[in-house]
N, C-alpha and C positions, 0 to 999 in steps of 0.2 A: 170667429166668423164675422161678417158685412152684416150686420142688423138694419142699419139704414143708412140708404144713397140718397143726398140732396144733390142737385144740381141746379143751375141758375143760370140764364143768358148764354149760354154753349147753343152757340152756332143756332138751330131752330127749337131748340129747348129754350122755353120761357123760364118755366120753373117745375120742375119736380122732385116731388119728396116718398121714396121710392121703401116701404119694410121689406126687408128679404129675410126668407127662411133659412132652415136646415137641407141640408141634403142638397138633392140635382132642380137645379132653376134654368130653364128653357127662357132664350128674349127672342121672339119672332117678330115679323114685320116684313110689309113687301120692301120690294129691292128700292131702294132710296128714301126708305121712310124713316133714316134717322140713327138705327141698329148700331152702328158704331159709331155712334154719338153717346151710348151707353160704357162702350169699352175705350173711350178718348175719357172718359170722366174717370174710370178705375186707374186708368192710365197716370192721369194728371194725379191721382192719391199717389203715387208711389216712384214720384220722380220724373215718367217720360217728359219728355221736351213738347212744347206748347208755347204756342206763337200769338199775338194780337188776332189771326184770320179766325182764330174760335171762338171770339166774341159776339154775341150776337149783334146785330146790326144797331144804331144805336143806344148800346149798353154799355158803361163804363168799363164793368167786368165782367169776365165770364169766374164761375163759383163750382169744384166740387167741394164736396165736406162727407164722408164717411165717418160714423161710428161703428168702430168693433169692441166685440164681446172678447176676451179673452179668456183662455183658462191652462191648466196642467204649462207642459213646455214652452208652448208660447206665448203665454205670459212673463216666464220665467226669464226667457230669452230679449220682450220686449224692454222686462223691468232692466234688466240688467244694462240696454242702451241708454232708456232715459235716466238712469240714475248717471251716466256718463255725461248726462248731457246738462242734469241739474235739473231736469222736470219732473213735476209730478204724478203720480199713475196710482191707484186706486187696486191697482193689480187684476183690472177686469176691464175698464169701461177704455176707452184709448179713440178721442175725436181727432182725425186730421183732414186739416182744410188747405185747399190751395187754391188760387187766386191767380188770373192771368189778366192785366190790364189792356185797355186797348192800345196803349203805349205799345205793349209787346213784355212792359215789366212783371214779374213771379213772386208771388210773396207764397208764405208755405208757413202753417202751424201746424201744434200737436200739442193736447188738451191746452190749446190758448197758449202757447209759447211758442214762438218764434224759430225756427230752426232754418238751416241751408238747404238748398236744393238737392247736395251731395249727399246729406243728413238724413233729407227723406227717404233719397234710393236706397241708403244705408236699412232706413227702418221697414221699405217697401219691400225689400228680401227677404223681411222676417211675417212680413201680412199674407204676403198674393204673391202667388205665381199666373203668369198672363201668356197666351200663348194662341199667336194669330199672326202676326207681323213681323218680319224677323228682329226689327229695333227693340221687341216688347221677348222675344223669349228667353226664359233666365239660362236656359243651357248653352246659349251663345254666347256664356261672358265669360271670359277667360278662368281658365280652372276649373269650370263645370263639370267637364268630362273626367277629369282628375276626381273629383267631389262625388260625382253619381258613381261611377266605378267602385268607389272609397264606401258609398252607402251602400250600396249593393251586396259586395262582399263583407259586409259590419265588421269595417277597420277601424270605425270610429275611437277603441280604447288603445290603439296599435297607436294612431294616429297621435293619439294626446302622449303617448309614451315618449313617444317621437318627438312630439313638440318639448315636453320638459328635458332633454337629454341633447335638445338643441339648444335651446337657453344656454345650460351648460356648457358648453362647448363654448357657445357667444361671450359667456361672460370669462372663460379659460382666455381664450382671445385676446378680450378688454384688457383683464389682467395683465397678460404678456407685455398687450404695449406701453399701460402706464408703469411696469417695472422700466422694459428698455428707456420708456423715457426717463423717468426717475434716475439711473442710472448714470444716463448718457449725461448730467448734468450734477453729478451729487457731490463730488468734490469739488465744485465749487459751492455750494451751499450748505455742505458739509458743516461749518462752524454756525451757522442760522439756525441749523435745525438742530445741532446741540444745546445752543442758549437758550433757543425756545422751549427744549423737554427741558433744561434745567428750573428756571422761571417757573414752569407749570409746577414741576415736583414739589418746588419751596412752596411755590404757594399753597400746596397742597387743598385746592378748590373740593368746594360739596353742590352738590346739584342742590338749588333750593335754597342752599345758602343765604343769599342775599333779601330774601324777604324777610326771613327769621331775623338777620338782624337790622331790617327796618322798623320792625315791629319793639324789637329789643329796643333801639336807639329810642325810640319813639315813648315808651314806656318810661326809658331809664331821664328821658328831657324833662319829663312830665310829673313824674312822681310826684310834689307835694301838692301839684290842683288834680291830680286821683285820688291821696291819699284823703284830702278833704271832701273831692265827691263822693266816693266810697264809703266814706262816715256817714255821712249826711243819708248812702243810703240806707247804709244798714241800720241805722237810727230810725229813720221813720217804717223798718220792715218789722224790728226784734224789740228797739231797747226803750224807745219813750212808751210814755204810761199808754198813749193813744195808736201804738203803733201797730201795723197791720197784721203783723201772728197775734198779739193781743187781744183785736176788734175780730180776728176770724174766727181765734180762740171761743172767746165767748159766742159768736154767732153760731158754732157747729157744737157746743154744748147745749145749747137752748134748742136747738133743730133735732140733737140727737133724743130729747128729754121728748120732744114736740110727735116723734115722731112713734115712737112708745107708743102714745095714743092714739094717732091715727098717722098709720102706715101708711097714706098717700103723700105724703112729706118727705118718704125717703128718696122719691127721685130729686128735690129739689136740695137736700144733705147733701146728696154724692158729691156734685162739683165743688161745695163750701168744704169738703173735708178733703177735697184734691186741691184746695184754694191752699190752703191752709198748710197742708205737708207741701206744698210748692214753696212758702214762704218761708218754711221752716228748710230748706233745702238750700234756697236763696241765700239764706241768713249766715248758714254756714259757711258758703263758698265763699261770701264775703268775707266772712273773718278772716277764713285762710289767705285770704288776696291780699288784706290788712298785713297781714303778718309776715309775708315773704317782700313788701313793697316797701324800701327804704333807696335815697338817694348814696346812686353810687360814681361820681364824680368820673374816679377814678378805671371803672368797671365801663362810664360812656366813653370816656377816651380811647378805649383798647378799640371798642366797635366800630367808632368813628376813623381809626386808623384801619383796621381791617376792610372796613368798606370802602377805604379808595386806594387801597391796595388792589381792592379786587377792579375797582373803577380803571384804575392804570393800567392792569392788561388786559383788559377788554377795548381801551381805547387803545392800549402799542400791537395787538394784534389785528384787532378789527372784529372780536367774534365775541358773542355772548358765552355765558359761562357755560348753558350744555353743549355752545359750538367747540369752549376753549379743551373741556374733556373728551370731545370723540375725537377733537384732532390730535391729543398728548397720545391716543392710542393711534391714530396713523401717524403721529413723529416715533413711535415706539418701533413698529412696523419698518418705517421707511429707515430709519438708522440698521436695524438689524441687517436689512437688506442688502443697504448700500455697505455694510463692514463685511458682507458673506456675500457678494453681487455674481460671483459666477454659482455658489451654491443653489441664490435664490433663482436664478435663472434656470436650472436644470431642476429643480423642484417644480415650476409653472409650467416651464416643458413636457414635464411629466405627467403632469395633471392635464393638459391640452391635447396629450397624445392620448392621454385613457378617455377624454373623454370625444375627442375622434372616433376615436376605436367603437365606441360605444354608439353613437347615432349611427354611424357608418352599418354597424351589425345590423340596430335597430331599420336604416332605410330598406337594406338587403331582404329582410326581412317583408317589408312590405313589398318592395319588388318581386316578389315568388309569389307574395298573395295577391298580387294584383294580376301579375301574368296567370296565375290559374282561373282568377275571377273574370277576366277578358276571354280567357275563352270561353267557360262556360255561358256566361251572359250574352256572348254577342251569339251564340245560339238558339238560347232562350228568347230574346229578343227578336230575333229573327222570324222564329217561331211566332212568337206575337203578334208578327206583324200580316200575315196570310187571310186573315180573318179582314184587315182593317183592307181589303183594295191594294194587295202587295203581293203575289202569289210568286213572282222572283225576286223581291226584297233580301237583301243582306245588312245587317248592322255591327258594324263591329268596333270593339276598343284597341287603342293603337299603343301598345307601352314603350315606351323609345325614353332612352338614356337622357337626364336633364344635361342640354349645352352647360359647358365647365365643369371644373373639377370640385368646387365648392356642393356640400349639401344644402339644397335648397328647402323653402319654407314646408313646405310636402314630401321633400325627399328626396331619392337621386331620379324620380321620375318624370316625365310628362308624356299625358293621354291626349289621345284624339279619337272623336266619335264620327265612324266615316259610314260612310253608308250608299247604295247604289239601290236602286227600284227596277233594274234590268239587267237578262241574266248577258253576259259577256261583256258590259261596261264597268269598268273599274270603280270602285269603292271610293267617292273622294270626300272629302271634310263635311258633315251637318253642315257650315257654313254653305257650300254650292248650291245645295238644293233650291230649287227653283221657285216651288209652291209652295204659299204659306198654310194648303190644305196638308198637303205631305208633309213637310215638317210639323204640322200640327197633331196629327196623327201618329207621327212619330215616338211626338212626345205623351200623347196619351199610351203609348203602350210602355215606356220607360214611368210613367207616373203608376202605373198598375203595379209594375215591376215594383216599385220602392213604394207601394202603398203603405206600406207598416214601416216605413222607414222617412218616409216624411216629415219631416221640418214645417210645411207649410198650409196653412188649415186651410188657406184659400187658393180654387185650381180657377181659372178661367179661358177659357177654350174659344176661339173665333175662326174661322174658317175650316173646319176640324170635317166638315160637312162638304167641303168642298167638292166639286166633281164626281160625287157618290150616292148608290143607292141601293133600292133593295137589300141583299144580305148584308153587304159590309155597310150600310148606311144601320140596320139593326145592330150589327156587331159593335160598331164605335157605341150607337145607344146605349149596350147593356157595360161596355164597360165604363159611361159619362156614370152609370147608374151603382157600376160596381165598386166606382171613384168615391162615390155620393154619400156611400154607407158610411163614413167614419170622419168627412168633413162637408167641408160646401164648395160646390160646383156650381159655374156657370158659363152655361154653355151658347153662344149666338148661333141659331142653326134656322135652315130654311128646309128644314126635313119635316113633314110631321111626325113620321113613327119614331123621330129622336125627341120632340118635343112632348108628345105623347110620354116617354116614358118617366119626363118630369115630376115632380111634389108640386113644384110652384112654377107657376107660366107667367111673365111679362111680354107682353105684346106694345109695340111700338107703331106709331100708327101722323100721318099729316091730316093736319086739317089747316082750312082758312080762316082766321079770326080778327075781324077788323081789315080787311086787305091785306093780311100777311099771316104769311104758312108757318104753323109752326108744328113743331113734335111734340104727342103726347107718349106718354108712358104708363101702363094703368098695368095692375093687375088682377088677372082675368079668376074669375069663381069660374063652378061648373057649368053651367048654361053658357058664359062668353067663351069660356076653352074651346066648349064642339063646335061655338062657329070660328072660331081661330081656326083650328086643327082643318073647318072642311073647306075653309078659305084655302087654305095651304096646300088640301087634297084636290079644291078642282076653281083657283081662281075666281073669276069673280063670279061665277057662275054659280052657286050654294045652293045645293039641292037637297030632301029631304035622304036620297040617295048618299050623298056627302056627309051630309050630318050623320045617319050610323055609321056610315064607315070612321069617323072619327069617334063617335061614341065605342065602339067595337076596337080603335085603337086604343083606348085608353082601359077598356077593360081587360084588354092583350096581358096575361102573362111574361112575365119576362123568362127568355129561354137562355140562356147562358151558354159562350161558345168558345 
């Protein structure tokens, strides 16, 4: 959820720093006092396009900044972006700021890192869904209708089955062509790629190799100024009169004696008799390091010859030694191939064909589940929509065959979500609709629909109120409210029985300060809501009349429809 909205110099916003709650959040205000100057700021968090004109009047920039809370899936789903992207996240707290100069230039972070504009919209799909203007609705971006359909009927595990048996397929593919290439070319390099596996066999390489015997060479250079430091140290650890097992020796005999008598001495024994069996542990290994350490002339020449053995084909190939052993295993590969080239050929053919066969089943499959899910749903939905100001409404999902013969990223499908508001006019694209109140609408009754099936914690709703009232102006209310239960809503409405049925009220409001008008944003406690709500109810005219009937809204029960 949206915890806090800062804003800055946007158009008649000065500055506001804005807590939002849980559940359904109502922003009212009279008509030009600013109200979407609130959903131009959620906007600018999640990518929409923003120009120089939204700066306030001499201010450098205009500033939103959102902090959201995350938790369960969509944190899961945000960490999994930034960790793509190298930022860091905390797995809860997630600030993004954006920036629009009065240049017209866009700068964009997320918790203090830098990101693209493309980046944000990327991360904006995973915060907030916005839905008021057609630029701002997420069902209008290509594939949506493929996606809701997909959520609706819970393909999701179909879907992913899908996905990994297309991989396959891709990578059958890959395969194919780097064989025919391979192929198309191997008698001529046919004796290359002999000498090469031979060279590697001789050399008979070890991964790791090469530091073992830097270490060796190094040792074996060095030997008689180790072998004299090494004395030197096990002399002042074991063997002179003064040496340190001796001096510990006696200090934890005299401690253990010390301590006999008074037991508060044996915390300060413990570490002198760990001192001490360390030295004596010391002493030993030293000996043994003495005793295997002599100068072997003969034993550095081998290594020193070995090492630029190894040096010579890593410089005639050009590859490091774990490069030089995965490639012995594709020269191993690629010879077998090129001696059997019609065998290996009908071998990858075959594998290409099964796993054809396989997506193909699996698309098919979706395609029955989708064509049953289209119908049920677009009746459902239909359905849903009589309550909201649609009494001949139709909504339906369109399954049509994906152009070309290849299986595409989703399948052999492509949807379209068509819909008509009157009965004898034909069904045409979600895109035609006219009204950003009816498409708003729209989408609140498909949001209901996939309420347990949502991805996205944050709904926000703008013109959703449009040209409505009475029953279907309650009806949208109860379900901004029935939205509300399980994430956070925000809703722009100039209704009061839809503002009424909110948690939390922001009222947007002008005033003149210094010779210039600016927007404020406050939010309203109990006493300022009933004059909100009776403002709403009867204008500027606020009577005591007004004021219960907004008190009397907001004690209103919610009736479900």
């Amino acid at each position: 959820m949206l915890e806090r909205l800062t804003i800055r110099d946007l158009a008649l916003v000065e500055r506001a720093e804005i807590a939002l709650g849980e559940g359904l959040l109502a922003v009212t205000g009279e008509t030009g006092s600013g109200k979407s100057l609130f959903v131009d700021s959620l906007g600018m968090l999640v990518g929409a396009r923003a120009d120089a004109d939204i700066v306030r009047e001499g201010a450098k920039s205009a500033i939103a900044e959102g902090e959201f809370r995350l938790g369960g899936s969509s944190a899961r789903r945000v960490n999994a972006l930034l960790e793509e992207w190298g930022i860091e996240f905390d797995g809860e707290t997630l600030i993004v700021r954006r920036e629009v100069t009065a240049e017209g230039r866009s700068r964009a972070s997320v918790n203090q890192s830098p990101v693209t504009l493309a980046n944000l919209k990327r991360l904006g799909e995973l915060l907030l869904d916005l839905h008021g203007q057609h630029e701002h609705q997420s069902l209008l971006r290509e594939g949506a209708a493929l996606t809701t359909l997909d959520r609706l009927a819970g393909l999701e595990d179909a879907r992913a089955r899908y996905a990994d048996l297309l991989a396959a397929l891709r990578e059958a593919e890959g395969e194919r062509e780097r064989l025919q290439t391979s192929l198309a070319t191997y008698a001529e390099r046919r004796d290359y790629l002999l000498s090469a596996a031979t060279d590697l066999d001789d050399a008979a390489l070890v991964d790791g190799e090469e530091d073992t015997l830097k270490l060796d060479a190094a040792r074996l250079a060095h030997a008689d100024r180790l072998r004299q430091l090494t004395a030197q140290a096990l002399s002042a650890l074991s063997e002179d009169e003064a040496s340190a097992a001796r001096s510990l020796g006696s200090a934890r005999h005299a401690l253990e004696q010390a301590a006999a008598l008074d037991p508060s001495l044996e915390e300060t024994l413990a570490p002198v008799q760990e001192a001490a069996i360390a030295a004596e542990d010391a002493s030993r290994a030293l000996a043994r390091y003495l005793d295997s350490l002599e100068a072997d002339p003969a034993a550095l020449e081998a290594i020193e010859e070995r090492r630029e053995r190894i040096a010579r084909l890593t410089r005639k190939y050009r590859r490091s030694v774990p490069e030089l052993l995965a490639w012995r295993e594709e020269l191993r590969a690629e010879l077998a191939d090129g001696e059997d080239g019609d065998g290996a050929l009908a071998r990858v053919q075959a594998r290409l064909e099964d796993a054809e066969a396989a997506v193909r089943r699996e698309a098919k499959g979706l395609t029955k589940a989708r064509t049953a899910a289209a119908k049920e749903w677009s009746a459902l939905l239909s359905k849903e929509l009589l309550p909201l100001g649609f009494p001949h409404a139709r909504v339906t999902f369109e399954v049509l065959p994906l152009a070309g013969a290849r299986p595409g990223a989703n399948g052999l499908d492509e949807v379209l979500l068509r819909f008509t508001a009157n009965p004898g006019e034909p069904a045409r694209p979600l895109q035609k609709i006219a009204s950003g109140g009816e498409l708003s609408r729209v989408m609140l009754a498909l949001k209901c629909a996939l309420q347990t099936r949502d991805r996205v914690d944050l709904l926000v709703f703008d013109e959703v109120d449009s040209g409505i009232g009475g029953s279907v102006a309650q009806a949208v209310g109860e379900r901004l409210r029935r939205l509300a239960q399980d994430r956070q809503v925000i809703c722009v409405t100039h209704l009061p029985m839809i503002a009424a049925l909110a948690r939390h009220h922001l009222a947007v409001s002008k005033q003149i300060s210094a010779g210039r008008t600016i927007a404020r944003v406050q939010l309203l406690e109990k006493s300022a809501r009933v004059e909100e709500l009776a403002r709403m109810l009867a204008g500027e005219r606020v009577t005591d009349t007004t004021r219960r009937q907004a008190r009397e809204l907001l004690a209103t029960p919610v009736q479900e429809s």
